[in-house]
C-alpha positions as CSV (number, residue, x, y, z in Angstrom):
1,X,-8.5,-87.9,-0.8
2,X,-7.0,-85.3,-3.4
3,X,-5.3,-82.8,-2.2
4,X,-6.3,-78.4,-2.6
5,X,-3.8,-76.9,-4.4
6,X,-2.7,-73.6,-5.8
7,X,-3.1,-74.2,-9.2
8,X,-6.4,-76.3,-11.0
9,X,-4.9,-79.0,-13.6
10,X,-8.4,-81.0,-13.8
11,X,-11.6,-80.3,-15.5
12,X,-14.6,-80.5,-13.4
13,X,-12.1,-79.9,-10.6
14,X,-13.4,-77.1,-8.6
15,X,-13.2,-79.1,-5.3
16,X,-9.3,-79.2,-6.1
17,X,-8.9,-75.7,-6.2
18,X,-7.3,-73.6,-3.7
19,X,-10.0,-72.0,-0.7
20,X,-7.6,-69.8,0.5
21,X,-4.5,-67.1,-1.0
22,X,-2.8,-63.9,0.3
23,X,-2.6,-60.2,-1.6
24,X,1.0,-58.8,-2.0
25,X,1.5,-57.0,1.8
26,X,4.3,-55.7,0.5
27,X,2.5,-53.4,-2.0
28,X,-0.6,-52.9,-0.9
29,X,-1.3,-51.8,2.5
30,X,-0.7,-48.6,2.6
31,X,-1.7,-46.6,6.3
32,X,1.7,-45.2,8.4
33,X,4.3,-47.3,8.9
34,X,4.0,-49.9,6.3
35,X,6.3,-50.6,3.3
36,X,4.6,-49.2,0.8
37,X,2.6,-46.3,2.6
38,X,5.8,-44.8,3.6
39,X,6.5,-45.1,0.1
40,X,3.7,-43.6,-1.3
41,X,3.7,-40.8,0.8
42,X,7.1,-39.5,-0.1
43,X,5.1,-37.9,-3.4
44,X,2.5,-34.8,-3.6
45,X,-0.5,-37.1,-3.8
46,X,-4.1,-35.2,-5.0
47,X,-6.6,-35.2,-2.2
48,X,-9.2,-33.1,-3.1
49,X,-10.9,-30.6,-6.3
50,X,-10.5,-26.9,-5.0
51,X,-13.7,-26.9,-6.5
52,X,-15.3,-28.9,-3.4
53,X,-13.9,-26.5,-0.7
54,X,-16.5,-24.1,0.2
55,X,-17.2,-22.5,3.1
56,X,-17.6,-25.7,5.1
57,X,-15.0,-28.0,6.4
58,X,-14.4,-31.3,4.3
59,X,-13.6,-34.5,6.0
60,X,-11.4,-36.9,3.8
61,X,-9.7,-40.0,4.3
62,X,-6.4,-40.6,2.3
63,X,-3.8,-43.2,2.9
64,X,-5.8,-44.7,5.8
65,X,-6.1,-41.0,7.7
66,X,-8.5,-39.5,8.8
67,X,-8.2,-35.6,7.7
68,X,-9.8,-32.8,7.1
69,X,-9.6,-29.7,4.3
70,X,-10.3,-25.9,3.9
71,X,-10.2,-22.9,2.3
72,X,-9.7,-20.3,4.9
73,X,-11.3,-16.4,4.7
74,X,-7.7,-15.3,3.1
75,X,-7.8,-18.1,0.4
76,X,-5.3,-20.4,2.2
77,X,-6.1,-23.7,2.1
78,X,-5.3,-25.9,5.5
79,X,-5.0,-30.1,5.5
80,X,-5.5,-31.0,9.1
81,X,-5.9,-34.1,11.1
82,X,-9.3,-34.8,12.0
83,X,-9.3,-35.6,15.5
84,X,-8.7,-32.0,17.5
85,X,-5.9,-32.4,19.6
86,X,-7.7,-30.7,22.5
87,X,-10.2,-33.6,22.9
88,X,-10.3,-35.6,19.9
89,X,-13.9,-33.9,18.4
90,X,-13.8,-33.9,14.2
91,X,-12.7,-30.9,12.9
92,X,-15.1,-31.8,10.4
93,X,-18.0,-29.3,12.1
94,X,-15.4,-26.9,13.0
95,X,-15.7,-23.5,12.0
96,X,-13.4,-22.0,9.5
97,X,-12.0,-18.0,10.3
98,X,-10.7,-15.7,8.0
99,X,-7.2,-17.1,9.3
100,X,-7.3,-21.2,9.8
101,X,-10.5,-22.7,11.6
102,X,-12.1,-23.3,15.0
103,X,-12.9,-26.7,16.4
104,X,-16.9,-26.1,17.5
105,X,-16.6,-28.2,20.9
106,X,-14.1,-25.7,22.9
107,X,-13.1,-23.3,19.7
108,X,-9.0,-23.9,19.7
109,X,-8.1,-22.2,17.2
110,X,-5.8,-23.5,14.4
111,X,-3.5,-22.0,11.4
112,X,-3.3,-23.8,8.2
113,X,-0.5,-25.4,9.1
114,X,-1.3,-26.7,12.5
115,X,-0.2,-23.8,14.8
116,X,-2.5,-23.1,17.6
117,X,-3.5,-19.2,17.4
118,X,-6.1,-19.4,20.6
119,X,-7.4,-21.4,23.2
120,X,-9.7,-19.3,24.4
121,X,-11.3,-21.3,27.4
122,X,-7.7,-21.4,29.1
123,X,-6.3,-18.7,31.6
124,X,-4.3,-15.9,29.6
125,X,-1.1,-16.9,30.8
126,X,-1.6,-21.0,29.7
127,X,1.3,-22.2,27.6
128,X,-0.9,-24.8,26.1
129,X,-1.0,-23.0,22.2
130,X,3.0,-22.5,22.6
131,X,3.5,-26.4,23.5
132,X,1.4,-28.3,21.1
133,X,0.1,-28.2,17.9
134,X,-2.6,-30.1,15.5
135,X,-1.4,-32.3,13.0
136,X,-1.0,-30.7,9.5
137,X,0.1,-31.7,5.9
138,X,1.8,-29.0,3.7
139,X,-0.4,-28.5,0.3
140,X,-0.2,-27.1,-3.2
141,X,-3.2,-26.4,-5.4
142,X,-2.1,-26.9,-9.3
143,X,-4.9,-26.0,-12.0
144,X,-7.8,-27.3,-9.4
145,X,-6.2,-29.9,-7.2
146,X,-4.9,-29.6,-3.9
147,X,-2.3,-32.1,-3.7
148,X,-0.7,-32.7,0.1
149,X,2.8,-34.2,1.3
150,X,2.3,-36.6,4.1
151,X,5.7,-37.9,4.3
152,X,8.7,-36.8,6.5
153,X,8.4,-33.3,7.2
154,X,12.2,-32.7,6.6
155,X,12.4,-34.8,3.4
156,X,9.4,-33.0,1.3
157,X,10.8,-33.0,-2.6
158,X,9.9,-30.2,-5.0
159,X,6.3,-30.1,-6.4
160,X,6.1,-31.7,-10.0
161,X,4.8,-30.6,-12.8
162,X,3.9,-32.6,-15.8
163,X,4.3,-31.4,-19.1
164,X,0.6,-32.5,-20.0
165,X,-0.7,-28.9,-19.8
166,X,1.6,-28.4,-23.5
167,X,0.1,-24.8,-24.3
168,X,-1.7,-21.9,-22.1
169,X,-4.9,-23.1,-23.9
170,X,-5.1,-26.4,-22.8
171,X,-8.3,-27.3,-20.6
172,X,-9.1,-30.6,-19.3
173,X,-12.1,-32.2,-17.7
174,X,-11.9,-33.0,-14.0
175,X,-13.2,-36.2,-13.2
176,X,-13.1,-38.1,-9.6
177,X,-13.8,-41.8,-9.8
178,X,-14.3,-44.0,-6.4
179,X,-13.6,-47.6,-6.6
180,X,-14.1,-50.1,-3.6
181,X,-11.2,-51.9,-3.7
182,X,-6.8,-51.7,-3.6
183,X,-5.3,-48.8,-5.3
184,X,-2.9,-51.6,-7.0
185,X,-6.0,-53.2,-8.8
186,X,-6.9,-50.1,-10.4
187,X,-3.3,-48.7,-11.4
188,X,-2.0,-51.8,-13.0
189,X,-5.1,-51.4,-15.8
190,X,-3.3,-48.6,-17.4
191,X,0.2,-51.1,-17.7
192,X,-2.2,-53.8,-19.6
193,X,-3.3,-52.7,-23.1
194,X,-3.9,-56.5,-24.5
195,X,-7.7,-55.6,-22.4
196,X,-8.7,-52.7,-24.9
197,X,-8.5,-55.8,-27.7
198,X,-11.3,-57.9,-25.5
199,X,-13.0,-56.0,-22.6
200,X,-13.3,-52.6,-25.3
201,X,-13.9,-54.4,-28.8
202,X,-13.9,-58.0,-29.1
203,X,-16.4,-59.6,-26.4
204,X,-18.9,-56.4,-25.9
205,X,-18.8,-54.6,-29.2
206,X,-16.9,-51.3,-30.1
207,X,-16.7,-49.0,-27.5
208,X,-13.9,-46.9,-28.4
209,X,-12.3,-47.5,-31.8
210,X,-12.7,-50.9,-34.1
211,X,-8.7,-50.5,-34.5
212,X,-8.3,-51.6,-31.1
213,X,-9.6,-55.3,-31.5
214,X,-6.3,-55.9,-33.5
215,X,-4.0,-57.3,-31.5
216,X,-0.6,-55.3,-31.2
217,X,2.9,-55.9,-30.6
218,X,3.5,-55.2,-26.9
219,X,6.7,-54.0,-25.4
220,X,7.5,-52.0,-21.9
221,X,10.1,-49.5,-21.4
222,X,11.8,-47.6,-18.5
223,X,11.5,-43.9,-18.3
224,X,13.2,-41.5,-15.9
225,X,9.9,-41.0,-14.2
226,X,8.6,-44.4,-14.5
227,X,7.4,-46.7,-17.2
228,X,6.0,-47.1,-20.9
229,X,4.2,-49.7,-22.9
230,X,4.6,-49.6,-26.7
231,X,2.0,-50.8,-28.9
232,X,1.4,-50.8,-32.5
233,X,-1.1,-52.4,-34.9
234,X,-2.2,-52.6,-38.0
235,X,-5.0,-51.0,-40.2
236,X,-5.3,-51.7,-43.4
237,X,-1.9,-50.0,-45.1
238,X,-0.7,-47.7,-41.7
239,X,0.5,-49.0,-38.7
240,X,-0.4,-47.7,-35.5
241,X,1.6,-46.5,-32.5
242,X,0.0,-45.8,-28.7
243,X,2.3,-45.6,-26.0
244,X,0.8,-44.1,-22.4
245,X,2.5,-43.8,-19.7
246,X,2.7,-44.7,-16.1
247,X,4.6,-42.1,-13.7
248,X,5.5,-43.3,-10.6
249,X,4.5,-43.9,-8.2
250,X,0.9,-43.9,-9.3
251,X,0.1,-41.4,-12.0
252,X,-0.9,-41.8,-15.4
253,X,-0.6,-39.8,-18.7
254,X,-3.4,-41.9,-21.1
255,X,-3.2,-41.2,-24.9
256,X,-5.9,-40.1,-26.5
257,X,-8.5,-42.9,-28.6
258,X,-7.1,-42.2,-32.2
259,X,-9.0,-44.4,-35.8
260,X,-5.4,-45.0,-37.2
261,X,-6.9,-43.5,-40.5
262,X,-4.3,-40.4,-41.1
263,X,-0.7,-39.7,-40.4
264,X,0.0,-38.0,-37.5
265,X,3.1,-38.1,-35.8
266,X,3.8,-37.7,-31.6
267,X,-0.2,-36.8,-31.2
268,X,0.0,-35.8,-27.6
269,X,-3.7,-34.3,-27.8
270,X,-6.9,-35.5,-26.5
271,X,-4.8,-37.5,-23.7
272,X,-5.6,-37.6,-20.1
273,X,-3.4,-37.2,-16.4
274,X,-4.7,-38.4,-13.5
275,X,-3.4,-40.1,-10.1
276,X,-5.0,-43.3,-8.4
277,X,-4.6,-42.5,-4.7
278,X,-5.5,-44.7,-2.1
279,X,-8.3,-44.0,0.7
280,X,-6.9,-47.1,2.8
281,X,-6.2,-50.6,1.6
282,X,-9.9,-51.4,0.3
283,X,-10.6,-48.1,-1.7
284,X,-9.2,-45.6,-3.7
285,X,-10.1,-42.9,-6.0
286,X,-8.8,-41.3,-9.7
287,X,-8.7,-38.0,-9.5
288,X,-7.0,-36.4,-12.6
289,X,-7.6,-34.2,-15.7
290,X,-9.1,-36.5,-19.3
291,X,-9.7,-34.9,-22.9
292,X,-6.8,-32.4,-22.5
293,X,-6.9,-30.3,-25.3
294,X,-10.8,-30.7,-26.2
295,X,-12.0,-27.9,-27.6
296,X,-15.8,-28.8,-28.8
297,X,-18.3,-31.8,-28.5
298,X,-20.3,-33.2,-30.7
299,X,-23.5,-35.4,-29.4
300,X,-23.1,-38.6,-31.0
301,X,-24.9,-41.9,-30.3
302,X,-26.7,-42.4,-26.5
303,X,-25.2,-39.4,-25.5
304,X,-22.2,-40.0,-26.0
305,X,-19.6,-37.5,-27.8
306,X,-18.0,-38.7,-31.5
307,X,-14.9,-38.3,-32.3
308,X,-14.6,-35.6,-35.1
309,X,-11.7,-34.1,-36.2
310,X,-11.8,-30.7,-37.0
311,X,-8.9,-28.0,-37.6
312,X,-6.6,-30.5,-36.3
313,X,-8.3,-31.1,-32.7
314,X,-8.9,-34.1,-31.4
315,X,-12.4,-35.0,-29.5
316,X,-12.3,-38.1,-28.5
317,X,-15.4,-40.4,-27.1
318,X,-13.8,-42.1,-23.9
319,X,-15.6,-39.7,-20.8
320,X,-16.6,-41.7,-18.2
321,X,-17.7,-45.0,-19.9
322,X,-17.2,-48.3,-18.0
323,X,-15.1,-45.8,-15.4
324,X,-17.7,-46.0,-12.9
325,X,-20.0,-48.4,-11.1
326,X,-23.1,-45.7,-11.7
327,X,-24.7,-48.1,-14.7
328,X,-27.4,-50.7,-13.4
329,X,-25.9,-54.0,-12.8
330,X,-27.3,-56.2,-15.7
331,X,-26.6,-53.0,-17.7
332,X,-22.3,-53.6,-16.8
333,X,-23.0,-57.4,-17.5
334,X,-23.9,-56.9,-20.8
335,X,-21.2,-54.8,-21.3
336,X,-18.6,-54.4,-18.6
337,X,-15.9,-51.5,-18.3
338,X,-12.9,-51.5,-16.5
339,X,-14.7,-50.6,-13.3
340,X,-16.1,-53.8,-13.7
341,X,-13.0,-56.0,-14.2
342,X,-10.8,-54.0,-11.2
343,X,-13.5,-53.8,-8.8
344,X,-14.6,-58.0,-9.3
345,X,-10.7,-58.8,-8.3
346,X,-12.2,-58.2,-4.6
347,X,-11.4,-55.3,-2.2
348,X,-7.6,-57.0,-2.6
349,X,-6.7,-59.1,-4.8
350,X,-5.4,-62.5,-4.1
351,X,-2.1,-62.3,-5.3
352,X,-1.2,-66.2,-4.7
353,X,-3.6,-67.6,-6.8
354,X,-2.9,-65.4,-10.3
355,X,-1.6,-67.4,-13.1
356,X,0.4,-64.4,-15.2
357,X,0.7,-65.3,-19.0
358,X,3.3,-62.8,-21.4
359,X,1.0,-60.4,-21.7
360,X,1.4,-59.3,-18.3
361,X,5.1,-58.3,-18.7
362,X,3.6,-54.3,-18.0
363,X,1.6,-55.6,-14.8
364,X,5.3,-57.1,-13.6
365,X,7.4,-54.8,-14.8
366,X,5.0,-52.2,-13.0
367,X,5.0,-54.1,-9.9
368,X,8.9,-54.4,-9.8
369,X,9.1,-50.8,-10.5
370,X,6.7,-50.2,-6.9
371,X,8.8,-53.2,-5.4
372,X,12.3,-50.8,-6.3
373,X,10.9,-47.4,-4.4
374,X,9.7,-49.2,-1.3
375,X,13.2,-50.7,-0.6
376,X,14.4,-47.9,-1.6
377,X,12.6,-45.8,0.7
378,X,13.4,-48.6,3.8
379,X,16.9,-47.8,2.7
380,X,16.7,-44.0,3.4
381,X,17.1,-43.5,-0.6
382,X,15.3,-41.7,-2.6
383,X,12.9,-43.5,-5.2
384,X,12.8,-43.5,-8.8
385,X,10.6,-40.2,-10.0
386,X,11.1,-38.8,-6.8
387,X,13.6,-35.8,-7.8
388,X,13.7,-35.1,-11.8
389,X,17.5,-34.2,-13.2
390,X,15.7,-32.3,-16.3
391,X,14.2,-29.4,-14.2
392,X,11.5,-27.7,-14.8
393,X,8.3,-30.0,-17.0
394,X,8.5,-33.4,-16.3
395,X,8.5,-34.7,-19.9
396,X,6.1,-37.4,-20.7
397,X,5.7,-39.2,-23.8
398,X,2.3,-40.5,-24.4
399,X,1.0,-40.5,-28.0
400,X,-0.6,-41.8,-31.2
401,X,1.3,-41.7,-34.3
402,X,0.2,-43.8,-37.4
403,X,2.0,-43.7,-40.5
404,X,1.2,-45.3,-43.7
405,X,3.7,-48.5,-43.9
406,X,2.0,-51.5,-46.3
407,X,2.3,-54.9,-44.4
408,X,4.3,-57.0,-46.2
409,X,3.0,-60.4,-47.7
410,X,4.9,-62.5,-44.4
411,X,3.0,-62.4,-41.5
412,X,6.1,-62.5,-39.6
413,X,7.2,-60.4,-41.2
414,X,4.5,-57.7,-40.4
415,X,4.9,-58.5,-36.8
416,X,8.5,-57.6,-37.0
417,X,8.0,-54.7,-39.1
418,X,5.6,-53.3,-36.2
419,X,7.9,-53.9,-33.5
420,X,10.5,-51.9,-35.5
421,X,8.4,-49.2,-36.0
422,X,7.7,-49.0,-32.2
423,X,11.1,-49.5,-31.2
424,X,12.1,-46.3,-33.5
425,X,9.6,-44.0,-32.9
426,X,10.1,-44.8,-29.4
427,X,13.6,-44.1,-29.7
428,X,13.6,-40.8,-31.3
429,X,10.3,-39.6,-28.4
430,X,13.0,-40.6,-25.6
431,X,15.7,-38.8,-27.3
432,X,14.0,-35.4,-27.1
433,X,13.8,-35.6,-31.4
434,X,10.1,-34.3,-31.0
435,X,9.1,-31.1,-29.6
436,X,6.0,-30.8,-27.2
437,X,5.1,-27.5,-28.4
438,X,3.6,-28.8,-31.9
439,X,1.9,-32.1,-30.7
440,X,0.2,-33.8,-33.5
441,X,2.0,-32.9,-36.4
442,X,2.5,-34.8,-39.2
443,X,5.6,-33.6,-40.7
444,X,5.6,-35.3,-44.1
445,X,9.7,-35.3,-43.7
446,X,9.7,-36.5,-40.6
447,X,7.5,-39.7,-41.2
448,X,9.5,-40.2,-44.1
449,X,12.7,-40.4,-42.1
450,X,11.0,-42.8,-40.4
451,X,10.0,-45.1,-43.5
452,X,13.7,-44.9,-44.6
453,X,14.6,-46.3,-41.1
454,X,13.0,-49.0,-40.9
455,X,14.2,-50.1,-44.8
């Protein structure tokens, strides 16, 4: 009799095939105490919209714990452990006070950050408030989001701030996206841009831009808060550049959905920010900012919003389409979305039984990247991203920029012509050449410079 394997090598040979596999332990359990939870929660990870703190109690799960969130009478916003330390009933149907909150079984009351201010059942000399205290997370609220620090109390690093919020007129949409499976799953989409040429264009029809059914060059890149990919293709007699980026540990900044059809140079507009964070190890949510920088809509086709391009502002037509699980069912098999492809992997993904091909150098390099700042962080060391030299912003370099460049008559040729051209422009974004304050512009000299370069 044949034996399983790992790997099929027969057609018709479905018997063959492996019945069993393991997911990647190392990163992608993520509750207290494993490798890659401790890692994780080194960083200000997003838990909530301030939007969805009312005048009731809000019972979340993050990073396999079981928490709850509030907005106090005085504005101050408290992360607590749900379990009361008193007896163990949910904060979750406790009573917020104009300072902290009140558990509704015996009515301990607790400060935002976990002090106990009364136990009012207990004799008035009891020591019990001075002695204990509920568990607490410190928390910052940055244009909407409450983002907590769960890690070591006396290791919390400095709140960052991306530079994705370019001018005091950006606005973004908030958008919250569940998905029932690892937070790994999801993350690694953003390091894989061969899918926008199939699952967006080829196989299902166009649902962003026809230009992304060329295939591009594809490189990846180190950045001092994480990772790049670089691609460009061609369209017609310009060649086109989109870079996003991933900020670790599990951020990204997505560039905008741009036709390729003008010159534009460093176009940061139109681009979205937003952090997959893990409710345990079989679900996770994106919570972030997208279309940063709209500034007006236009209905387009099934209710969708064009593009249009108007006074030099971008609207682009991405929303939430193929980000969600809300379609009917044949509805996503007629046209899947990357819900679709991230969710199907399981609640984890099988690790053992993937067959990586060159396109996956992102999903590697991205994984390596994660690999680094666990060890690092079993290694009391502090991870890459972690603490930021530049101060201030946290640059990032996500972007369209198209230039007109006619393809030579070679083939090769053109392929080499494109990785030049992302190599250069790539070179001159890391270098600081660009300035964030003017994103978008095509500066006729400037793309010139850039023509002469690649000469």
């Amino acid at each position: 009799m044949q034996r399983r394997g790992q790997s099929l090598r027969q057609p018709y040979g479905a018997y063959l095939s492996a019945r069993d596999g393991h997911s990647d332990e190392e990163l992608c359990r993520v509750g207290r105490g494993t490798p890659c939870g401790e890692y994780l929660r080194r960083f200000w990870q997003p838990v909530c919209t301030e939007a969805e703190l009312g005048d009731l109690p809000r019972a979340i799960r993050i990073l396999g714990e079981n928490l709850v969130a509030f907005r106090d009478g005085s504005g101050r916003v408290g992360l607590l452990e749900r379990r009361c330390v008193h007896r163990g009933t949910s904060l979750e149907f406790g009573r917020v006070q104009e300072r902290g909150i009140r558990c509704c079984y015996h009515g301990w009351h607790f400060d935002v950050d976990g002090t106990i201010l009364d136990t009012p059942g207990e004799p008035p000399g009891s020591s019990l408030r001075r002695r204990l205290c509920q568990g607490a997370y410190p928390v910052e609220v940055w244009r909407g989001l409450v983002f907590a620090y769960m890690g070591p109390p006396g290791e919390r690093p400095p709140f960052p701030v991306f530079d994705a919020f370019e001018h005091a007129r950006a606005t973004g949409v908030m958008r919250v996206r569940h998905s029932p499976c690892n937070w790994l799953q999801v993350n690694e989409n953003e390091t894989d841009p061969i899918h926008l040429s199939f699952l967006h264009t080829r196989l299902f029809g166009v649902q962003f831009e026809p230009v992304y059914g060329e295939i591009p060059t594809m490189e990846w890149e180190e950045t001092p808060t994480g990772m790049i990919y670089v691609t460009v293709r061609r369209w017609g007699e310009h060649l086109y550049l989109r870079t996003n980026d991933m900020l670790l540990p599990n951020a990204v900044r997505v560039a905008g959905i741009n036709d390729a059809e003008s010159e534009t140079l460093f176009d940061r507009r139109g681009s979205a920010l937003s952090w997959v964070v893990p409710v345990d190890d079989t679900s996770c949510f994106s919570i972030g900012w997208s279309d940063i920088d709209k500034e007006f809509e236009i209905p387009g086709r099934d209710g969708y919003v064009d593009r249009q391009v108007r006074g030099g502002a971008y609207v682009v037509g991405s929303g939430d389409v193929g980000q969600t699980g809300d379609p009917p069912y044949e509805a996503r098999q007629r046209a899947p979305g990357d819900w679709d492809a991230w969710v199907s992997q399981g609640p984890v993904t099988l690790h053992s039984r993937e067959n990586l091909a060159s396109t996956d150098r992102g999903v590697l390099m991205y994984r390596r990247l994660v690999r680094e700042g666990i060890r690092a962080v079993a290694e009391g060391k502090a991870p890459k991203g972690l603490h930021f030299d530049g101060g201030g912003e946290r640059f990032t370099c996500c972007n369209n920029t198209v230039a007109r460049i006619p393809a030579p008559a070679d083939p090769e040729a053109d392929r080499r012509l494109r990785l030049a051209f992302g190599r250069e422009v790539t070179r001159r974004i890391l270098a600081g050449e660009y300035s964030k304050e003017e994103p978008g512009c095509a500066d006729p000299k400037r793309i010139e410079e850039i023509r002469r370069a690649l000469e």
